[in-house]
Jmol script that loads the backbone (N, CA, C; Angstrom):
load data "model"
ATOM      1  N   UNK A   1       9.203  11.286   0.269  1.00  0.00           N
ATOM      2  CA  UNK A   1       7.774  11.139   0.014  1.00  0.00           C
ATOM      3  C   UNK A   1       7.088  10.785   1.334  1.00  0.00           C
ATOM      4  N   UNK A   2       6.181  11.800   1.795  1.00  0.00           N
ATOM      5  CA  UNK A   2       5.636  11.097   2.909  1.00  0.00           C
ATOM      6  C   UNK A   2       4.623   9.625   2.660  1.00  0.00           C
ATOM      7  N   UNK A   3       4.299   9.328   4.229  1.00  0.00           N
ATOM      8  CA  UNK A   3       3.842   7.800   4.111  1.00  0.00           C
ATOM      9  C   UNK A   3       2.631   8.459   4.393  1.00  0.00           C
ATOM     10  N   UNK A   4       1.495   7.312   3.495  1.00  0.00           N
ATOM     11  CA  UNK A   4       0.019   7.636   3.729  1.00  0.00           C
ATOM     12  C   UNK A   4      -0.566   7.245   5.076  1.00  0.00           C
ATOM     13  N   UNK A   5      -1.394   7.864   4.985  1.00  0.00           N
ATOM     14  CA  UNK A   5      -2.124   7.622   6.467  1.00  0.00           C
ATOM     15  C   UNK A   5      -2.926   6.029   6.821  1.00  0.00           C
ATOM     16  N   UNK A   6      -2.371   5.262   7.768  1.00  0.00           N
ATOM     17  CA  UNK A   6      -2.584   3.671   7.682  1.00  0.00           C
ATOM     18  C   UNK A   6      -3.991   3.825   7.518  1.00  0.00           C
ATOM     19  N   UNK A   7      -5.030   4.650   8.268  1.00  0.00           N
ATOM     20  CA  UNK A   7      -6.108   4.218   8.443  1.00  0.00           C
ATOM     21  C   UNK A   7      -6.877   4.156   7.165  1.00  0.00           C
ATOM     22  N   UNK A   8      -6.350   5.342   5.920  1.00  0.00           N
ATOM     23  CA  UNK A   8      -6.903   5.381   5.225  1.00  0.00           C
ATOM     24  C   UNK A   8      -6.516   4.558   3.734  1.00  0.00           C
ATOM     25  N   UNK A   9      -6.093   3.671   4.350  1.00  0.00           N
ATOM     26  CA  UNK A   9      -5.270   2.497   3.207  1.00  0.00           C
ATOM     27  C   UNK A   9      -6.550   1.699   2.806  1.00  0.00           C
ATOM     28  N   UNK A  10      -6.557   1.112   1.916  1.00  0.00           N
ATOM     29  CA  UNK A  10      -8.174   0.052   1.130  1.00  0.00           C
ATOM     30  C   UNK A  10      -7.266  -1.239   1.632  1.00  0.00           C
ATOM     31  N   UNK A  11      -6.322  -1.296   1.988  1.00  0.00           N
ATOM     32  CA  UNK A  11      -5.990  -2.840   2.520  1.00  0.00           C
ATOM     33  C   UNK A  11      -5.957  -3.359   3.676  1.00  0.00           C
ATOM     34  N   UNK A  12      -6.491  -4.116   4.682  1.00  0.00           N
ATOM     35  CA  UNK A  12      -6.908  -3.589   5.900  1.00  0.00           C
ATOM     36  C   UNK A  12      -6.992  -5.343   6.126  1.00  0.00           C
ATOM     37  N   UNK A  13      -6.270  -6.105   5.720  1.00  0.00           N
ATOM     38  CA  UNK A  13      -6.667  -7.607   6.451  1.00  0.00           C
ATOM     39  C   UNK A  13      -7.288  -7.784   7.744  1.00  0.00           C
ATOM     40  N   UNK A  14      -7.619  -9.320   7.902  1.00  0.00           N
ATOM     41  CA  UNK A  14      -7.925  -9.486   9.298  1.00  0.00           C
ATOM     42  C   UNK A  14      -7.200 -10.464   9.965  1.00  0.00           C
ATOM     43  N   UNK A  15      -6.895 -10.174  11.326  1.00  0.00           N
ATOM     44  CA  UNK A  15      -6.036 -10.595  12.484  1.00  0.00           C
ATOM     45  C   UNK A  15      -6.077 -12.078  12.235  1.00  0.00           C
ATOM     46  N   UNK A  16      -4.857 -13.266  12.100  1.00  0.00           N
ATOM     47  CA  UNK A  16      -5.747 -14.554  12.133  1.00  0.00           C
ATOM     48  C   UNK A  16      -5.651 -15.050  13.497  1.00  0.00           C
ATOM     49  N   UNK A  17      -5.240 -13.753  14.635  1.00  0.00           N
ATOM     50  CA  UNK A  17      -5.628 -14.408  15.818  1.00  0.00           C
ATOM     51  C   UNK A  17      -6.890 -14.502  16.598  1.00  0.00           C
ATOM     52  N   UNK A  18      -7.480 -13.135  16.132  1.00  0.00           N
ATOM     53  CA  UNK A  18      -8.801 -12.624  16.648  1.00  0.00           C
ATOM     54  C   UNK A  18      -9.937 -12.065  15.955  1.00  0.00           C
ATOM     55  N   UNK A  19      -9.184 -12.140  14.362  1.00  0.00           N
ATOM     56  CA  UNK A  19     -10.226 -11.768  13.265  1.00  0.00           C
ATOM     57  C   UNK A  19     -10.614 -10.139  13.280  1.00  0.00           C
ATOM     58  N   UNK A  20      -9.654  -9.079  14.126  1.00  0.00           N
ATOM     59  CA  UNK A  20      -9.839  -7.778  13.929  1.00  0.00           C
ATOM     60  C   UNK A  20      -9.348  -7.396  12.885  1.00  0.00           C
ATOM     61  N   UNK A  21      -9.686  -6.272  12.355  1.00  0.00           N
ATOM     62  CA  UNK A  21      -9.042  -5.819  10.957  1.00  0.00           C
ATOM     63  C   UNK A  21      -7.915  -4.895  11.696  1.00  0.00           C
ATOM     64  N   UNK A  22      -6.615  -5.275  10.563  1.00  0.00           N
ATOM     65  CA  UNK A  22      -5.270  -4.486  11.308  1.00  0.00           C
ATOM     66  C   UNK A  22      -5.282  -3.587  10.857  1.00  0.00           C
ATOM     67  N   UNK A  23      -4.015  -2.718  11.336  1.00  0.00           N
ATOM     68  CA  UNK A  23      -3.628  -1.273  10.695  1.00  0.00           C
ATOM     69  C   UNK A  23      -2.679  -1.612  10.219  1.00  0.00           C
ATOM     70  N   UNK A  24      -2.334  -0.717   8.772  1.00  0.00           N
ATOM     71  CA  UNK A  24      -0.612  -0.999   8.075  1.00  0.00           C
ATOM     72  C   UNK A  24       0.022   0.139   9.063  1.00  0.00           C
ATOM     73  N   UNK A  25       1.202   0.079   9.594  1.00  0.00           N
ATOM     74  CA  UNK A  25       2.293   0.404  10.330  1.00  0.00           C
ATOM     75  C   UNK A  25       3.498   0.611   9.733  1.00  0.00           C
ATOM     76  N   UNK A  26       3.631  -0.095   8.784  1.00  0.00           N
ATOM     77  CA  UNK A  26       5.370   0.913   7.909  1.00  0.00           C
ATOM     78  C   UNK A  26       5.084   0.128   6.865  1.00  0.00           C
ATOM     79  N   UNK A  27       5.426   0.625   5.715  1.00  0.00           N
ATOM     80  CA  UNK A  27       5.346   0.108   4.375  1.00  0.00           C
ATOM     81  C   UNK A  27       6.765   0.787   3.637  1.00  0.00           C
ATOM     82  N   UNK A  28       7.429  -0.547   2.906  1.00  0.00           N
ATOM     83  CA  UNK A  28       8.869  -0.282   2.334  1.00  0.00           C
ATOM     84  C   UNK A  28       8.592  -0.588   1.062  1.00  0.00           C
ATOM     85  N   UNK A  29       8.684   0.543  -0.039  1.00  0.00           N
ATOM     86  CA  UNK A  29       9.354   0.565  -1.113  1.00  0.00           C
ATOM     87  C   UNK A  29      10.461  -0.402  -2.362  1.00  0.00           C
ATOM     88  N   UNK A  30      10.344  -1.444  -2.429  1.00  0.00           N
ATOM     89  CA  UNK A  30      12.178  -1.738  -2.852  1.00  0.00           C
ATOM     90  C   UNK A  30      11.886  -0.903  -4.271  1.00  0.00           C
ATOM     91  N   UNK A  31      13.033  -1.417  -5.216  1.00  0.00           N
ATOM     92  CA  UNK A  31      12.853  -0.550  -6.462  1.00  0.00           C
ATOM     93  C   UNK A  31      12.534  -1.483  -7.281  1.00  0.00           C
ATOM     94  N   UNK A  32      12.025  -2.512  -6.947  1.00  0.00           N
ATOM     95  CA  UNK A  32      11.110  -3.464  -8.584  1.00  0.00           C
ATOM     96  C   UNK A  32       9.460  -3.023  -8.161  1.00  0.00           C
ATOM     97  N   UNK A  33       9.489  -2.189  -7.217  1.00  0.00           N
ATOM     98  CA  UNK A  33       8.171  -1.939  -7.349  1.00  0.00           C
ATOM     99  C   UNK A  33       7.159  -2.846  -6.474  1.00  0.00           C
ATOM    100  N   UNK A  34       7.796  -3.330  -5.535  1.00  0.00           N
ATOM    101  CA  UNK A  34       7.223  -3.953  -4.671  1.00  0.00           C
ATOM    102  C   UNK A  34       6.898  -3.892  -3.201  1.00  0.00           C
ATOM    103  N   UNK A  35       5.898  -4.019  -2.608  1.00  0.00           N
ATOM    104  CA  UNK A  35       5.677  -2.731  -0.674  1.00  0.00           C
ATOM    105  C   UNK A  35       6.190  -4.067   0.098  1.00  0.00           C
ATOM    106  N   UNK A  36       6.693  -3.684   1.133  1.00  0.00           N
ATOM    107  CA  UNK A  36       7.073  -4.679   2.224  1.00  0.00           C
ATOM    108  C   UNK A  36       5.901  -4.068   3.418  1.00  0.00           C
ATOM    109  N   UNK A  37       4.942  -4.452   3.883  1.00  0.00           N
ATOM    110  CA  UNK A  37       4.130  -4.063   4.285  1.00  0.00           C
ATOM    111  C   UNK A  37       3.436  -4.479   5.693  1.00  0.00           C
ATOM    112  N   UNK A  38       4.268  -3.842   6.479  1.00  0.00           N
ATOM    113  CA  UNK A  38       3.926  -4.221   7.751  1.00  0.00           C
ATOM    114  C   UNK A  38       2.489  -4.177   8.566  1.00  0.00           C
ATOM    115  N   UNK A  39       1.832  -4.734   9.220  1.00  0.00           N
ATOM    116  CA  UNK A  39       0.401  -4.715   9.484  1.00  0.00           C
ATOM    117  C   UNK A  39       0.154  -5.133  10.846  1.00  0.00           C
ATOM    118  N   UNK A  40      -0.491  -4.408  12.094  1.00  0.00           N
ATOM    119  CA  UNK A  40      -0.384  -4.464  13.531  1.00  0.00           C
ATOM    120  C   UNK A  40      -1.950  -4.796  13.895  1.00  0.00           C
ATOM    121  N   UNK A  41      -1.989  -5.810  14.589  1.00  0.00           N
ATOM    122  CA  UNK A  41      -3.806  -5.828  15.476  1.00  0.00           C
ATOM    123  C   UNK A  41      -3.477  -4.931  16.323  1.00  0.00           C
ATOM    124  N   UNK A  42      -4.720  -4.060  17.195  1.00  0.00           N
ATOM    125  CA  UNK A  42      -4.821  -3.046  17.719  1.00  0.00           C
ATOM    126  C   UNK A  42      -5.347  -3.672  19.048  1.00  0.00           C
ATOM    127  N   UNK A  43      -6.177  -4.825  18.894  1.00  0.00           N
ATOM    128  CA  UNK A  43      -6.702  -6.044  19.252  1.00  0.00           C
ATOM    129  C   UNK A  43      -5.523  -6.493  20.275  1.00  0.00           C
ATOM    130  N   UNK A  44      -5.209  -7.522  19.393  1.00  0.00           N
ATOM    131  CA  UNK A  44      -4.138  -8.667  20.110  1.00  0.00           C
ATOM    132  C   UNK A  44      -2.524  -8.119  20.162  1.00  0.00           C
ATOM    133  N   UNK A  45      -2.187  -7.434  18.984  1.00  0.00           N
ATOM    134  CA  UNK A  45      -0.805  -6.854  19.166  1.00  0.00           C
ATOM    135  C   UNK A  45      -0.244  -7.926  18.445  1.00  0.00           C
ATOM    136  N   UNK A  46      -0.944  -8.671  17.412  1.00  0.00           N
ATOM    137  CA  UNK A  46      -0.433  -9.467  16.330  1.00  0.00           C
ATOM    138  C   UNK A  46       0.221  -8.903  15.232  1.00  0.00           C
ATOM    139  N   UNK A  47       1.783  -8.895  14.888  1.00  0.00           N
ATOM    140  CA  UNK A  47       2.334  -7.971  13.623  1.00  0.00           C
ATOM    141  C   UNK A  47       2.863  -8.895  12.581  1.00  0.00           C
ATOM    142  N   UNK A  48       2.363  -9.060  11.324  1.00  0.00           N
ATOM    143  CA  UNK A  48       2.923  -9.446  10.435  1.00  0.00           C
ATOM    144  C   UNK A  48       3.067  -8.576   9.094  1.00  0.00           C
ATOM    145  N   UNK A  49       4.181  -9.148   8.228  1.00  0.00           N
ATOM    146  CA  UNK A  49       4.790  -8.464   7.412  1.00  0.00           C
ATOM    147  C   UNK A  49       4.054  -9.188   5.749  1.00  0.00           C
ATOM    148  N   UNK A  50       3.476  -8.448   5.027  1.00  0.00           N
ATOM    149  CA  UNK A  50       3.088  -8.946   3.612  1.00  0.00           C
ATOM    150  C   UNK A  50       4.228  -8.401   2.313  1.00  0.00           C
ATOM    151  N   UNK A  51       4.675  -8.932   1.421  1.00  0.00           N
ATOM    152  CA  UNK A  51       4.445  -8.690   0.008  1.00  0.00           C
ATOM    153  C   UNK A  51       3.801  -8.182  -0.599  1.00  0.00           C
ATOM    154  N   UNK A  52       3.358  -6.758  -1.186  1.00  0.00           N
ATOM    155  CA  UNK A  52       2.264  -6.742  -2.458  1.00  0.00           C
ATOM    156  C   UNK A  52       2.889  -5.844  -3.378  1.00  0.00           C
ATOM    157  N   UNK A  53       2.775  -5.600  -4.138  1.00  0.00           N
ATOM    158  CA  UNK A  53       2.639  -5.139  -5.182  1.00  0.00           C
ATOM    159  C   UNK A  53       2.253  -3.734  -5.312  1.00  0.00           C
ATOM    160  N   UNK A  54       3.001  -2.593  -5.235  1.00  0.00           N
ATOM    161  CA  UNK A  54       2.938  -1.124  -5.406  1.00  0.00           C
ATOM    162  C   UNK A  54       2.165  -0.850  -6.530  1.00  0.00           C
ATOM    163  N   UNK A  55       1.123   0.155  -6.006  1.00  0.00           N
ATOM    164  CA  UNK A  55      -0.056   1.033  -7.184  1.00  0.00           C
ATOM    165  C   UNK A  55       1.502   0.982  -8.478  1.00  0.00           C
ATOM    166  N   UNK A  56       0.581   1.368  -9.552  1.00  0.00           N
ATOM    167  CA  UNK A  56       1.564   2.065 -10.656  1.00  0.00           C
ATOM    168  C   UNK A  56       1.690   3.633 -10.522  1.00  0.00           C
ATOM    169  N   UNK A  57       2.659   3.848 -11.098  1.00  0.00           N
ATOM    170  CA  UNK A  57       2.775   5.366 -10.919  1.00  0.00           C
ATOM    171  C   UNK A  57       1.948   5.837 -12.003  1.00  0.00           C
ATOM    172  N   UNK A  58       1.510   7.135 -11.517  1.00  0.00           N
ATOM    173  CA  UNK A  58       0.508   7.654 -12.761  1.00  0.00           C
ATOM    174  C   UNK A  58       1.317   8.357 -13.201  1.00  0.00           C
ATOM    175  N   UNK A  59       1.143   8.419 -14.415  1.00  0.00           N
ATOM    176  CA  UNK A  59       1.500   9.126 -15.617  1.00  0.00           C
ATOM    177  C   UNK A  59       0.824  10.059 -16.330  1.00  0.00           C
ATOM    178  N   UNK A  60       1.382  11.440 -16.276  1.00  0.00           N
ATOM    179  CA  UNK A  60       0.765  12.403 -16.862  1.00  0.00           C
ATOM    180  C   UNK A  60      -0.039  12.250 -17.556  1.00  0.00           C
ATOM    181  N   UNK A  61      -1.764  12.640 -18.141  1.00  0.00           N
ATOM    182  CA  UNK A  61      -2.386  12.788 -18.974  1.00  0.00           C
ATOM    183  C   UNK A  61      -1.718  12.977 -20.717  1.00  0.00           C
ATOM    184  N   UNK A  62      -1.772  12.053 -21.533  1.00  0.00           N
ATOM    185  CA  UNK A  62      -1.056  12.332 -22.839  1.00  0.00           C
ATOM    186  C   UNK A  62      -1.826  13.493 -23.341  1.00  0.00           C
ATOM    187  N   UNK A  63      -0.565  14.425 -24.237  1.00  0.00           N
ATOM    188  CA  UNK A  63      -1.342  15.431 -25.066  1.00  0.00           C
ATOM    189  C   UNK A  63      -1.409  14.853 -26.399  1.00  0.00           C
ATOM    190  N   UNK A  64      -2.053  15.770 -26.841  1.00  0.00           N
ATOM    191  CA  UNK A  64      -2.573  16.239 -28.360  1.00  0.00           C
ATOM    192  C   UNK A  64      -1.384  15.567 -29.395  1.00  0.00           C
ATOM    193  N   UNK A  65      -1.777  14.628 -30.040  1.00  0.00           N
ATOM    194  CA  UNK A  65      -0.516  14.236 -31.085  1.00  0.00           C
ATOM    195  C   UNK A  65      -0.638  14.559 -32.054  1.00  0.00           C
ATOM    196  N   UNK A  66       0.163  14.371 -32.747  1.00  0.00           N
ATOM    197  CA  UNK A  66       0.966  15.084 -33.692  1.00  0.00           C
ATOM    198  C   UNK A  66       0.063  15.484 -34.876  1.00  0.00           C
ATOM    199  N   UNK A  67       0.005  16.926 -35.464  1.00  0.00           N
ATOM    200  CA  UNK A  67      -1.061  17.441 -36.414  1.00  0.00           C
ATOM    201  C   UNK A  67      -0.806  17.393 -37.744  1.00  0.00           C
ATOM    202  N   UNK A  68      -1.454  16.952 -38.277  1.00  0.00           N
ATOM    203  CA  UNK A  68      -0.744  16.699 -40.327  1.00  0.00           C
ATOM    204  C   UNK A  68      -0.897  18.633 -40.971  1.00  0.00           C
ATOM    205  N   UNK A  69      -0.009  18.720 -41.454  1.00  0.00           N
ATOM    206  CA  UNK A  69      -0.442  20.056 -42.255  1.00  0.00           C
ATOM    207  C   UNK A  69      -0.673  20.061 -43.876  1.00  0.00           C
TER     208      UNK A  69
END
end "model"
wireframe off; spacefill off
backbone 0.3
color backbone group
């Protein structure tokens, strides 16, 4: 699966060295569904690593249930 493009991520903290907003830089997967989420100032060259919580996977649109005859 490719990796999304950092810039265009909605999560975008700010530096607590210099208060710039970082870029995400590698984001890991585990399998409970959780991102290991690395984040770089562009600024200072401050890198820290977050915890969050992976989107849900979407799930097909449900069809049409079941018809009485």
């Amino acid at each position: 699966m490719p990796k999304p493009d950092p810039e265009l991520l909605p999560i975008r903290p700010r530096c607590p060295k210099c208060q710039m907003r970082m870029i995400s830089t590698d984001v890991v997967l585990d399998a409970d569904g959780i991102e290991d989420r690395t984040f770089e100032c562009i600024k200072c060259g401050h890198i820290e690593t977050r915890r969050l919580a992976a989107d849900p996977p979407v799930s097909p649109p449900a069809g049409p249930g079941p018809t009485a005859h």
